[in-house]
C-alpha positions as CSV (number, residue, x, y, z in Angstrom):
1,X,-27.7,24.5,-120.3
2,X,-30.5,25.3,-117.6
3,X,-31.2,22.8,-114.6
4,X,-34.7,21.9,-114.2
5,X,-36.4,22.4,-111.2
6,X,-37.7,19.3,-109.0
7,X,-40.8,18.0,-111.1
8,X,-43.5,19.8,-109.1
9,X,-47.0,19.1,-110.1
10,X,-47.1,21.6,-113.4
11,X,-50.5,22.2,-113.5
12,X,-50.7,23.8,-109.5
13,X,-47.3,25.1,-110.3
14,X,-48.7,27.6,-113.5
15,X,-51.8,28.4,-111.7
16,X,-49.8,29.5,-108.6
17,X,-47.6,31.6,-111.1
18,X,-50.1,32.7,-113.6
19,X,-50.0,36.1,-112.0
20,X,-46.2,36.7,-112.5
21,X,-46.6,35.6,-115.8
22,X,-48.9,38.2,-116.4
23,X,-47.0,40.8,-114.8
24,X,-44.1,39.7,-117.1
25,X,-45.5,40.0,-120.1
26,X,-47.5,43.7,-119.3
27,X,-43.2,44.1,-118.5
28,X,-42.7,43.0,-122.1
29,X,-45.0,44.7,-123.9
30,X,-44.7,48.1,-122.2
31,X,-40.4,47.8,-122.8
32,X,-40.7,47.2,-126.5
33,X,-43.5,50.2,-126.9
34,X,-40.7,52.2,-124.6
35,X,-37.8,50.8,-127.4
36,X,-40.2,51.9,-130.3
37,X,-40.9,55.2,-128.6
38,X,-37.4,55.6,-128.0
39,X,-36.2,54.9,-132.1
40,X,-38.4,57.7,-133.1
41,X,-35.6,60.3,-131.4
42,X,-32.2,57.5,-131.8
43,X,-32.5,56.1,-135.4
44,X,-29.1,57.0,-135.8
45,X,-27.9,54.4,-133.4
46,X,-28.9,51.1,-135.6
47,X,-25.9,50.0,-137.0
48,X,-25.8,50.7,-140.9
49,X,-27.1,48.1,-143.0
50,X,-29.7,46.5,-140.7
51,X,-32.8,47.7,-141.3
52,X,-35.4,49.4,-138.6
53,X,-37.9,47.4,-139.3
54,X,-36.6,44.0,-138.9
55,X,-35.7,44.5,-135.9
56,X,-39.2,45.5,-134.6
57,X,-40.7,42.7,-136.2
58,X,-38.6,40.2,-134.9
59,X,-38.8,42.0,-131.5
60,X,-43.0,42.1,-132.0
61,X,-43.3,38.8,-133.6
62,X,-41.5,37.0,-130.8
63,X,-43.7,39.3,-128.1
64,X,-47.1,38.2,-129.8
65,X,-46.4,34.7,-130.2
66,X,-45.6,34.5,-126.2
67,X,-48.5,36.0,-125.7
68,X,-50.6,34.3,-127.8
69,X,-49.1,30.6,-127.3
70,X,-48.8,31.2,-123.7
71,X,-49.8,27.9,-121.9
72,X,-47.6,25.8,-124.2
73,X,-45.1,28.0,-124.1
74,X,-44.9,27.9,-120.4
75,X,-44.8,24.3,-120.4
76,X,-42.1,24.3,-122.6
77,X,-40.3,26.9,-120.8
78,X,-40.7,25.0,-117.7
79,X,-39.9,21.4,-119.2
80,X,-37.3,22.7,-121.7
81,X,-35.0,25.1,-120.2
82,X,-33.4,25.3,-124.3
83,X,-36.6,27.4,-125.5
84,X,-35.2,30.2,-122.6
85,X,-31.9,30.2,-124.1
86,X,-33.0,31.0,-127.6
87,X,-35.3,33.8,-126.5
88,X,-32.3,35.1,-124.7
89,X,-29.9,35.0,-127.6
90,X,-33.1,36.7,-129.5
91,X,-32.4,39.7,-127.1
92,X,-29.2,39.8,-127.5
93,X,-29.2,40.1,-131.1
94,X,-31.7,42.8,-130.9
95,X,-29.2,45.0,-128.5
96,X,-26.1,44.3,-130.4
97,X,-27.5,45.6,-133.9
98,X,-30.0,48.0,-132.0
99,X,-27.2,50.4,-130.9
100,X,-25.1,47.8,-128.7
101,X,-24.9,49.9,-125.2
102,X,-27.1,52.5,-126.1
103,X,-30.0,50.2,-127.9
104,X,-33.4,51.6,-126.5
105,X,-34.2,47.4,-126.7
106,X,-31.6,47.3,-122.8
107,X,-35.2,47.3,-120.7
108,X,-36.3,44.5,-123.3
109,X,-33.3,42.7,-123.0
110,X,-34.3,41.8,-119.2
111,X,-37.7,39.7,-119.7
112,X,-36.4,36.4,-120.7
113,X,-33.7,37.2,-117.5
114,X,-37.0,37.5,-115.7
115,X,-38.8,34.4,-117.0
116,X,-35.7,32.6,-115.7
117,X,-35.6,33.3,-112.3
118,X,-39.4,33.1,-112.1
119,X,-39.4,29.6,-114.0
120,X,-36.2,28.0,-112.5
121,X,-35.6,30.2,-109.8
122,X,-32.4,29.8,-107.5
123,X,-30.0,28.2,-109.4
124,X,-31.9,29.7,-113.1
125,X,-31.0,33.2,-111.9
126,X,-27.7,32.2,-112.0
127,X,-27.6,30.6,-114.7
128,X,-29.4,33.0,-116.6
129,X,-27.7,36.2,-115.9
130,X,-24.4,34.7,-115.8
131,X,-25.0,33.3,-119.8
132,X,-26.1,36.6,-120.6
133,X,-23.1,38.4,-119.4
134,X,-20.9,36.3,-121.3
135,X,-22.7,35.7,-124.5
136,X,-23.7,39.6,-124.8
137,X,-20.5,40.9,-124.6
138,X,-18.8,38.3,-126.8
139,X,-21.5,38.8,-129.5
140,X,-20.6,42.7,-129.5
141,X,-17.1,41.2,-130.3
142,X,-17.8,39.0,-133.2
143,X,-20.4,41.2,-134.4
144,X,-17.7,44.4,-134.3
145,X,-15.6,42.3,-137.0
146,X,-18.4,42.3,-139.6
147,X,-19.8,45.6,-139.1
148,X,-17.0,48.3,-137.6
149,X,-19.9,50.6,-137.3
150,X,-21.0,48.9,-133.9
151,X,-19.8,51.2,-130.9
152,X,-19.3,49.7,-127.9
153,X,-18.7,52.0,-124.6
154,X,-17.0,50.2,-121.6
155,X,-19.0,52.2,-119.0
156,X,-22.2,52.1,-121.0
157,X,-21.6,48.3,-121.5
158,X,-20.5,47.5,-117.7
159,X,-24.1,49.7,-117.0
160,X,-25.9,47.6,-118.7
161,X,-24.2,44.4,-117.5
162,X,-25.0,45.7,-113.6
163,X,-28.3,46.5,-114.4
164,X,-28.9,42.7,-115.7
165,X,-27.4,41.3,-112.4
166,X,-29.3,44.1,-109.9
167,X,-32.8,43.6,-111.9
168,X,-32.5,39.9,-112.0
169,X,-31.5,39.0,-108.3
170,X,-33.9,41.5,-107.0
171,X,-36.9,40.2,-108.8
172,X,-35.4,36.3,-108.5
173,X,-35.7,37.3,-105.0
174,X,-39.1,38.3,-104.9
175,X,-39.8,35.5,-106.9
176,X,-38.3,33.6,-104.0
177,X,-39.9,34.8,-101.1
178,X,-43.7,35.1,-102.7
179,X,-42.8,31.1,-103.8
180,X,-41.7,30.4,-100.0
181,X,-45.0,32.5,-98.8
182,X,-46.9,30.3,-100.9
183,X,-45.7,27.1,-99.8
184,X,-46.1,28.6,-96.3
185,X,-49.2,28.9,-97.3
186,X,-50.2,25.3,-98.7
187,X,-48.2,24.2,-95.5
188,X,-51.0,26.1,-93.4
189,X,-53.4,25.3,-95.8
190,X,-52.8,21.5,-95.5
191,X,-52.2,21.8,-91.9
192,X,-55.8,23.6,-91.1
193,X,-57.1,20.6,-93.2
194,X,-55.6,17.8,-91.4
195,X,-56.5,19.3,-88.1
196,X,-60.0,20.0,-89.6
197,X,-59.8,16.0,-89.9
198,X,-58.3,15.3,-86.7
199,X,-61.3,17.2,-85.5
200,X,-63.8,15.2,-87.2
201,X,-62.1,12.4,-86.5
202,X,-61.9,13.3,-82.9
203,X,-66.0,14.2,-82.8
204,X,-66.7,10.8,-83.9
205,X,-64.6,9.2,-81.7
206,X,-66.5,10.7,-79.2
207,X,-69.5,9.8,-80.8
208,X,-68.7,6.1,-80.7
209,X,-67.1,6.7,-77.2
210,X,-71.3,7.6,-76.3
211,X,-72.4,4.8,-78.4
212,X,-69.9,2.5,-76.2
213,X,-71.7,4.1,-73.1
214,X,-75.5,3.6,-74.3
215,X,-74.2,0.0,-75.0
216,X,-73.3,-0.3,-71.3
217,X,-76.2,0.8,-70.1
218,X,-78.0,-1.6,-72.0
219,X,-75.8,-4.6,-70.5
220,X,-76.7,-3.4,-67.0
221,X,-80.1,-2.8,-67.4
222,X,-82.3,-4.2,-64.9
223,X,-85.2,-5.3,-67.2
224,X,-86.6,-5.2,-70.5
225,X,-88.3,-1.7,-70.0
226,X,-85.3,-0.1,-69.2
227,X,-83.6,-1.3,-72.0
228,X,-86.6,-0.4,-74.6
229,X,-86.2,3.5,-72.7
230,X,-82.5,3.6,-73.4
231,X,-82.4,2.1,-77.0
232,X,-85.3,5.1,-77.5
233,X,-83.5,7.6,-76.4
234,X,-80.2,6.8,-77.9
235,X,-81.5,6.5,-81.8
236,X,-83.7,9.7,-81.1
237,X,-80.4,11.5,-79.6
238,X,-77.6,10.4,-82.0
239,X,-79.5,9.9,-85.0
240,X,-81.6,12.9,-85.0
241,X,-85.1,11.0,-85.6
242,X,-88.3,12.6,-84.9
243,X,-89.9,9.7,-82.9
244,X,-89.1,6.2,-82.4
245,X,-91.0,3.0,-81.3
246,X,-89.9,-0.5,-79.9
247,X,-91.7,-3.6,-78.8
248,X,-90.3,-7.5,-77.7
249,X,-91.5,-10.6,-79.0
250,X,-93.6,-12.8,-76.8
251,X,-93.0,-16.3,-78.0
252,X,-95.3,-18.0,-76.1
253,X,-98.1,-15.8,-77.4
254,X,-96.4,-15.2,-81.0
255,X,-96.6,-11.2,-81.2
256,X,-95.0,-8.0,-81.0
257,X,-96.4,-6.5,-77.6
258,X,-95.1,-4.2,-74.5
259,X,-95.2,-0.6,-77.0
260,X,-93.0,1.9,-76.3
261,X,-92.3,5.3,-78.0
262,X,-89.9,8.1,-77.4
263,X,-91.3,10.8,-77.3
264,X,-94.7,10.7,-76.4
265,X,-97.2,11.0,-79.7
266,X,-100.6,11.9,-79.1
267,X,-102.9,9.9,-76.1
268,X,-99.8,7.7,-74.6
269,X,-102.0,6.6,-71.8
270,X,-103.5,4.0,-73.1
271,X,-101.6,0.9,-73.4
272,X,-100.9,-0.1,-77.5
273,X,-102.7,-3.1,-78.3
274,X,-100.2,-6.4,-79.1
275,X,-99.5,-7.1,-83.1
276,X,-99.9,-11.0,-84.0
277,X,-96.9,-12.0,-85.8
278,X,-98.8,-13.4,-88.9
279,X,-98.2,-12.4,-92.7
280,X,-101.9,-10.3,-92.6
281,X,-100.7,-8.2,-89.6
282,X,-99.6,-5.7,-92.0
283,X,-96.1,-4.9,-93.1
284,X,-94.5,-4.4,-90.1
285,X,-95.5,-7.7,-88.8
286,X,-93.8,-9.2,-92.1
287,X,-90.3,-7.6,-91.1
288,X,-90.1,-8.9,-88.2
289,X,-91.4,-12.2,-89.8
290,X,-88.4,-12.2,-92.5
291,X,-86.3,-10.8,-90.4
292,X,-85.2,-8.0,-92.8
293,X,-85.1,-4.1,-92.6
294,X,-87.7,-2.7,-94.2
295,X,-88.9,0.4,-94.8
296,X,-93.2,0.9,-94.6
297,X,-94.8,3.7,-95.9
298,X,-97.7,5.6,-94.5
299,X,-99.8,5.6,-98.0
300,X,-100.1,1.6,-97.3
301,X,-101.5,-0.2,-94.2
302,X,-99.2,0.1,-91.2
303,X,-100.8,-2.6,-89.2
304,X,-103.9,-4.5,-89.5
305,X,-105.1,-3.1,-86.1
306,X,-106.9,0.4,-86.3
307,X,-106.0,1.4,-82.1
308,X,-102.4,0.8,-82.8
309,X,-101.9,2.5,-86.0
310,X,-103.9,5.3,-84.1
311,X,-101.2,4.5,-81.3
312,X,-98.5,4.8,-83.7
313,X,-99.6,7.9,-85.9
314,X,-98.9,9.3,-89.5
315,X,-95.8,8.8,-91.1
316,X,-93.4,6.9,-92.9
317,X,-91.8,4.1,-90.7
318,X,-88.0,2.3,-90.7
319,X,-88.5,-1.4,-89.4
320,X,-85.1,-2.9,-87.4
321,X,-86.0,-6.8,-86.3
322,X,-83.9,-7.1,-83.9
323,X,-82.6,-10.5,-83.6
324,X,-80.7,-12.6,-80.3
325,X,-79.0,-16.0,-81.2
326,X,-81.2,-16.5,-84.1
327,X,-84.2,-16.0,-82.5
328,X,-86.5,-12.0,-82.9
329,X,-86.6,-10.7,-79.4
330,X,-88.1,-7.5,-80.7
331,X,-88.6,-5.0,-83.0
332,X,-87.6,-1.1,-83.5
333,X,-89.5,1.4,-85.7
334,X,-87.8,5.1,-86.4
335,X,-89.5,7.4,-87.9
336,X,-89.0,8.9,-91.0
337,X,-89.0,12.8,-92.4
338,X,-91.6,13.5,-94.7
339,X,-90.0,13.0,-98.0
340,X,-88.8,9.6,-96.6
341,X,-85.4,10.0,-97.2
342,X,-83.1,7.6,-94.4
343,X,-80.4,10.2,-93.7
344,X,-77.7,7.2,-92.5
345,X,-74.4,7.6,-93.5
346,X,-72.0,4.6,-93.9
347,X,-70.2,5.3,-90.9
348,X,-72.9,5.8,-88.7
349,X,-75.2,3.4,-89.7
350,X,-73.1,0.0,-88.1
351,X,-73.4,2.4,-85.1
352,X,-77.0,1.9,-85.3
353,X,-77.0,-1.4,-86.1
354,X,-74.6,-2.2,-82.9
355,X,-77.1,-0.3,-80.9
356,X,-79.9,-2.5,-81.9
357,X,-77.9,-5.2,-81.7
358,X,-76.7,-4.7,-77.7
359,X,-80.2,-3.7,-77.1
360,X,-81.2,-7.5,-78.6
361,X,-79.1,-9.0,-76.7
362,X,-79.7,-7.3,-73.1
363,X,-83.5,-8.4,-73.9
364,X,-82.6,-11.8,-74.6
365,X,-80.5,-12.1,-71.8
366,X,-82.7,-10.6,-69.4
367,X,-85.4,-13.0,-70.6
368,X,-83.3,-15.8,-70.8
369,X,-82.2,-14.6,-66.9
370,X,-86.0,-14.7,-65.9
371,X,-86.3,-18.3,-67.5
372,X,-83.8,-19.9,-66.0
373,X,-85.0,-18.1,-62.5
374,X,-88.0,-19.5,-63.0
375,X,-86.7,-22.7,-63.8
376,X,-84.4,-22.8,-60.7
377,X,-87.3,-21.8,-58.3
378,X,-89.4,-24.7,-60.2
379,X,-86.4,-27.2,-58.9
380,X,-86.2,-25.9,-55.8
381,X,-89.5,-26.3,-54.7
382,X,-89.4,-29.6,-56.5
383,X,-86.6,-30.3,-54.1
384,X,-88.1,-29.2,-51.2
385,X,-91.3,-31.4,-51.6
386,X,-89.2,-34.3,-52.4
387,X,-86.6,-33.7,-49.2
388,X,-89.8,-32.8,-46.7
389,X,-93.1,-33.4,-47.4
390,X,-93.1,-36.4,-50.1
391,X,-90.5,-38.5,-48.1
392,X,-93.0,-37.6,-44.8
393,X,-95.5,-38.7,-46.9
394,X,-93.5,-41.8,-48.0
395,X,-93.5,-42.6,-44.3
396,X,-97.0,-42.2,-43.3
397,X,-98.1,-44.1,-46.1
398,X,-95.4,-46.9,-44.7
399,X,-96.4,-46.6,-41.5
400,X,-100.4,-47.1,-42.0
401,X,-99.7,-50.1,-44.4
402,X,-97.9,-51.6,-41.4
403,X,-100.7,-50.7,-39.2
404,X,-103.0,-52.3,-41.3
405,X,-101.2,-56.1,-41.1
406,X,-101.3,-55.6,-37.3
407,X,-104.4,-55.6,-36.8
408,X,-106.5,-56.7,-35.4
409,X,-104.2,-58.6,-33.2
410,X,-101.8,-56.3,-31.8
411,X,-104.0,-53.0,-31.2
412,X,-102.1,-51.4,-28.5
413,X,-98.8,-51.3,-31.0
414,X,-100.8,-49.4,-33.8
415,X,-102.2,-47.5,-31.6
416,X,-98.6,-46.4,-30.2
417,X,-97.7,-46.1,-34.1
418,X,-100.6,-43.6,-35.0
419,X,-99.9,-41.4,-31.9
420,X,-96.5,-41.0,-34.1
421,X,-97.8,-40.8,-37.1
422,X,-100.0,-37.9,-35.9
423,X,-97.2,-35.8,-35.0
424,X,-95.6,-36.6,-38.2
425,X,-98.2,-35.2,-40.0
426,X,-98.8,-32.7,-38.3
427,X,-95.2,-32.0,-39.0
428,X,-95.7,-32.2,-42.7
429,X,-98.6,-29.9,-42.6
430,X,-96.0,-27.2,-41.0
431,X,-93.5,-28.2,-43.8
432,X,-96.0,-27.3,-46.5
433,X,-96.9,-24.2,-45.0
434,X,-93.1,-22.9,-44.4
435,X,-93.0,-24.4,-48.2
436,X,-96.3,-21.9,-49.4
437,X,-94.3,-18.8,-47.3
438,X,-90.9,-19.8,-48.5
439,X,-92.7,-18.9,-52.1
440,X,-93.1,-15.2,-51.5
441,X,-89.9,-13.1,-52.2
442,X,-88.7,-11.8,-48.8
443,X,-85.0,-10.9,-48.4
444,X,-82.9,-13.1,-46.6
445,X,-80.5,-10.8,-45.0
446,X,-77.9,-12.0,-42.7
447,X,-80.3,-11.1,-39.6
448,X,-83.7,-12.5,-40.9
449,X,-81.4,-15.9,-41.2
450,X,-80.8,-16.1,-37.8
451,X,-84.3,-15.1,-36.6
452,X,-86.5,-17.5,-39.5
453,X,-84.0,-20.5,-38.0
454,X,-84.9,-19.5,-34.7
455,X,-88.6,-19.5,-35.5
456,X,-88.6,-22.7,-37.4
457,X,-86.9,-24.8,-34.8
458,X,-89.0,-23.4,-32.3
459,X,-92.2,-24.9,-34.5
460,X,-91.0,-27.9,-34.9
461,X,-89.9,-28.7,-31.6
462,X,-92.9,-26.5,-29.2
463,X,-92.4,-28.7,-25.9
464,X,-88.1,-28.1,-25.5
465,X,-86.4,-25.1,-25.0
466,X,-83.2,-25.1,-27.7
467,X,-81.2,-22.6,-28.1
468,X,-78.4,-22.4,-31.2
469,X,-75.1,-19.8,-31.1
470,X,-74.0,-18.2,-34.5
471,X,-70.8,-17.0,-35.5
472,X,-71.5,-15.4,-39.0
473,X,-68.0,-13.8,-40.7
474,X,-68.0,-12.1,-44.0
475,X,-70.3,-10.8,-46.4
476,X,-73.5,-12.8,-46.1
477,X,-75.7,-10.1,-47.9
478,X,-73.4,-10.5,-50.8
479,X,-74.4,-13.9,-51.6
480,X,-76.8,-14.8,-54.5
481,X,-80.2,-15.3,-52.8
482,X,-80.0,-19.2,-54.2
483,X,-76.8,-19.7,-52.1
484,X,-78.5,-18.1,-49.3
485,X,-81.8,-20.1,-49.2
486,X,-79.5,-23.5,-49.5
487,X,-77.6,-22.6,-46.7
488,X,-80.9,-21.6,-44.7
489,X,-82.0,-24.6,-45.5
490,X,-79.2,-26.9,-44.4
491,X,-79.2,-25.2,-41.7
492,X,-83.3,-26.0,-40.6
493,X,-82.7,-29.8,-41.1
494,X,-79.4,-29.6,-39.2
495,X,-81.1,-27.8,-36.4
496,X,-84.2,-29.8,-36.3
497,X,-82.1,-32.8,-36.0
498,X,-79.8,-31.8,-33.2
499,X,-83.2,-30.2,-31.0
500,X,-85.1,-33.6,-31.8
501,X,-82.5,-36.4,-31.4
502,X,-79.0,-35.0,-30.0
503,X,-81.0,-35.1,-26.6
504,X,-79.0,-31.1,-26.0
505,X,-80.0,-27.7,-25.7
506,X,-78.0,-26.1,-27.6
507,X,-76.4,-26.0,-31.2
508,X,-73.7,-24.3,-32.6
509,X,-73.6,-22.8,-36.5
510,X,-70.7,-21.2,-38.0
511,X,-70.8,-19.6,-41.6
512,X,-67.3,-18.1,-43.1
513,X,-67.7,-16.3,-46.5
514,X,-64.0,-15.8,-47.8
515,X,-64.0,-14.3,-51.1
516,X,-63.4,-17.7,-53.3
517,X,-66.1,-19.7,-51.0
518,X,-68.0,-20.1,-48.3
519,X,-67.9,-22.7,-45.4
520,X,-70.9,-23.8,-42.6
521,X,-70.4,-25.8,-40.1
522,X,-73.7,-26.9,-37.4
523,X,-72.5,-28.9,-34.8
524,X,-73.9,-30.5,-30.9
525,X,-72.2,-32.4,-28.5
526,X,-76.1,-34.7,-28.2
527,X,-76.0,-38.5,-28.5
528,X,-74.9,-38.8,-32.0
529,X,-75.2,-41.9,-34.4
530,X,-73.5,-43.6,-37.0
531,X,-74.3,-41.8,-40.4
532,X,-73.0,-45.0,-43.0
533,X,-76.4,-47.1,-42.0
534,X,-78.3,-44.1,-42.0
535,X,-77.2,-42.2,-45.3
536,X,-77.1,-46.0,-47.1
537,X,-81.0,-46.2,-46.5
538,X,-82.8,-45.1,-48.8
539,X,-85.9,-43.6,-46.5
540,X,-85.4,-43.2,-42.8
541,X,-88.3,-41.7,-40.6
542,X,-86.0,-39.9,-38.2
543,X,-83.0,-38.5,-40.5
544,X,-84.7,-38.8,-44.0
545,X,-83.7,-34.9,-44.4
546,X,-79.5,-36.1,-44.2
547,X,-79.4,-37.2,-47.8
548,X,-81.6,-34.2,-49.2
549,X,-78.0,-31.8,-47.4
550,X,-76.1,-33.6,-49.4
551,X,-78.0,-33.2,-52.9
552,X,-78.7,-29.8,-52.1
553,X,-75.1,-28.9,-51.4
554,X,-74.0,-30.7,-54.5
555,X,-76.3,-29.2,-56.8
556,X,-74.2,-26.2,-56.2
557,X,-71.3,-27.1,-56.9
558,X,-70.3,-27.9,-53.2
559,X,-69.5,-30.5,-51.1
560,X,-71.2,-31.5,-47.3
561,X,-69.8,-34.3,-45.6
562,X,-71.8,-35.4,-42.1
563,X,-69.0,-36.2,-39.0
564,X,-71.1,-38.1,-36.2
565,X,-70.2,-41.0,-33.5
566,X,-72.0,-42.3,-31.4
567,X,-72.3,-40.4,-27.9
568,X,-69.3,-37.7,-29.5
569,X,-71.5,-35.4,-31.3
570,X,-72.8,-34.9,-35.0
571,X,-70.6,-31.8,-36.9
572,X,-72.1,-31.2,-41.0
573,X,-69.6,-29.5,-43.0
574,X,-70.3,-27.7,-46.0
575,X,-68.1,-26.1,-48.2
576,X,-69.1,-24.2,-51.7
577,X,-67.1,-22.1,-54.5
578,X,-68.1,-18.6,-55.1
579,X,-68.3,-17.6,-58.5
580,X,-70.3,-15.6,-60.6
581,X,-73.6,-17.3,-60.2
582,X,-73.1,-17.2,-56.5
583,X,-72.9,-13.6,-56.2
584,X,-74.8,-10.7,-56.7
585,X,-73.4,-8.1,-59.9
């Protein structure tokens, strides 16, 4: 007869309503106590035959066993709209034998009108007060024909009637309201914990937002020590440790080396002795050995070296390997609190491990970096003793075997051919000293270019007076110091050339940087030569430097072609792509 309510989830639904039901059943009690009260002064008005105390038992029995069987009886109530029903035909059975429309049982009669609009609200106060109004008055009927006693009083009866509907929409209106207040209130409730998410949410994004930054830093760190400061500072920052230390594999020398700790414990002055990587180093040495975290405790030996675990200090000690391209480039050691507990969540610990992870591979990149400089400053001055002084070499050595089969019969020739020679050596003695300078690390800015070209040409050729016009465009500064020493260098032999043989006094050198390459161009208007014979030999005293341009240039990348005629001039062009290796950042 009742509609059920949507299935909400019953066990919130009770607790939310537990004190209603309370306040229901203190109604209960304290209208049947009124009703016996009230039967002490109106015994007259139970309808002959029925007996007084039946109908307080039944009225008591039903009260207690609410009371007492309340939880299932809600659930019931609740589930089973049929268990509402029969306490409300209970009621009515009590009013229409208690006196009909003056029964002292009319306050009574309202609970289970109550437990309806509390239980099924809306539609159940309805429902409810609408089945009592018919089912009360047509008992009265039915029960008139079998006892005639029973007096019903229109006004009396329409009384009690209103009172039914007034009570019951008032309180299923309260009911109502205090249920919409409390959804309001889980609404609020839910919202102030999603936003207290959000918030969370939002504070670690910006956590990993910092993380992203520290990992930046660490990509354009200039050097290994700045990127052991920044990993330091970032795990003692984030991850609230008390101190942490990191040091970088030497490979050549197989040990941990290059200390650092942030912040300072105890006498930092001293430099931290290195750690041999060997298996009796002590613990920490066998971390970075296996490659596995690992956590070392103070009670044990730390290191196998007394200065450094002095270094170091008391305490418990988290080992990190970190590890580039299969290969340990260092290692990092946090400190732990004293009961040695690693306070890491899950979610912050792959921050930590990305942050040792950049910071392993900005050192191996920055060591990898300073290998390959080194190994591109080894072929370059293996180029430049090939393309000056071992091909000037080459020829003095061919030059005194040929004096040797001349004499002793044609003297005045070898002498003429060790005047030369002289001057050729005395040509590579200045081409192994510009060689020993060219080693020191000065910066070839766009101005010391045109004055260290200026210089040179002057050395080589004392006794003339030549003079070379530049036309430099674009940003010359901007070039890797590589590109710039290549070009520098064309530019000498070029120079040298055109003052020695061109039979001019002057040389012209243009240099374009565009931003996707770079062109040169030297050029005289001397005597010029034919460059096919001249390239095709494999040594030539007078241009052996032509061939080196070339190599040089295409080593880069680039290309260098060599225009000359004969009495028309000699132009070298040289043309190289830009790209990342080419320029600085």
């Amino acid at each position: 007869m009742f509609a059920k309510l949507p299935s909400l989830a019953n066990l919130n639904f009770f607790s939310a309503e537990r004190p209603l039901y309370l306040f229901l059943l203190i109604y209960r009690w304290a209208s049947l106590l009124l009703a016996m009260l009230l039967f002490i002064f109106a015994t007259d008005v139970i309808v002959p035959g029925v007996s007084l105390s039946i109908l307080l038992l039944i009225s008591l029995g039903s009260t207690v066993l609410i009371t007492v069987l309340h939880v299932p009886f809600k659930l019931r109530l609740f589930e089973k709209p049929i268990f509402l029903s029969i306490d409300l035909l209970l009621v009515i059975v009590l009013l229409t034998f208690s006196g009909a429309t003056r029964s002292p049982f009319t306050l009574y009669a309202l609970s289970p009108l109550l437990m309806g609009a509390l239980f099924h609200q809306g539609r159940g106060v309805l429902l409810t007060v609408v089945a009592f109004s018919v089912l009360y008055p047509l008992t009265l009927f039915v029960a008139r024909w079998t006892y005639p006693s029973i007096v019903i009083e229109p006004g009396q009866l329409l009384t009690q009637l209103g009172l039914a509907w007034l009570v019951t929409l008032l309180f299923g209106s309260l009911f109502i309201i205090l249920s919409q207040l409390r959804q309001a209130h889980q609404s609020l409730t839910t919202a102030h914990q999603n936003l207290t998410r959000q918030n969370a949410e939002l504070a670690a994004t910006y956590h990993q937002l910092e993380v992203i930054h520290e990992l930046t830093l660490f990509l354009h760190a200039p050097d290994s020590q700045s990127v052991q400061q920044q990993l330091l500072k970032a795990v003692t920052k984030e991850f609230d440790f008390e101190r942490a230390v990191v040091a970088v594999v030497n490979p050549a020398m197989n040990r941990l080396e290059n200390w650092q700790m942030h912040p300072p414990f105890g006498d930092q002055m001293a430099q931290a002795p290195p750690l041999p990587l060997a298996e009796e180093a002590g613990p920490i040495a066998q971390a970075v050995l296996r490659r596995q975290v690992m956590r070392v405790s103070a009670d044990g030996m730390l290191v196998a070296d007394d200065v450094l675990t002095g270094w170091l200090g008391a305490g418990n000690w988290f080992v990190l390997p970190m590890i580039w391209q299969e290969q340990t480039v260092g290692a990092l050691l946090l400190n732990l609190p004293p009961g040695g507990k690693v306070e890491i969540d899950d979610n912050r610990w792959p921050v930590l491990t990305s942050l040792v992870s950049q910071a392993a591979v900005a050192l191996g990149t920055i060591d990898r970096t300073r290998r390959l400089a080194v190994e591109e400053e080894r072929n370059r001055i293996a180029r430049d003793i090939h393309d000056t002084v071992a091909q000037s070499l080459f020829g003095i050595v061919f030059t005194l075997d040929a004096c040797i089969k001349l004499l002793p019969k044609q003297v005045e020739l070898v002498r003429s051919e060790l005047v030369e020679l002289r001057t050729v050596a005395d040509k590579v003695r200045q081409q192994v000293r510009q060689s020993v300078l060219d080693l020191w690390p000065t910066v070839l800015t766009q101005e010391q270019f045109k004055l260290d070209i200026d210089k040179y040409v002057k050395q080589c050729c004392p006794s003339r007076i030549f003079r070379v016009d530049y036309t430099i465009e674009g940003d010359f500064d901007g070039l890797s110091p590589a590109l710039r020493r290549s070009l520098y260098r064309v530019c000498q032999e070029a120079l040298v050339n055109a003052a020695k043989h061109a039979g001019v006094d002057i040389a012209r050198v243009y240099l374009y940087v565009e931003p996707t390459e770079v062109f040169l161009s030297v050029r005289d208007k001397g005597k010029g030569f034919d460059p096919k014979p001249v390239l095709a030999r494999e040594r030539d005293r007078e241009h052996f430097g032509l061939k080196g341009i070339q190599e040089r240039i295409e080593a880069l990348g680039g290309n260098c072609n060599i225009l000359s005629q004969e009495g028309q001039g000699t132009q070298i062009l040289v043309r190289v792509p830009l790209n990342g290796r080419h320029r600085y950042g």
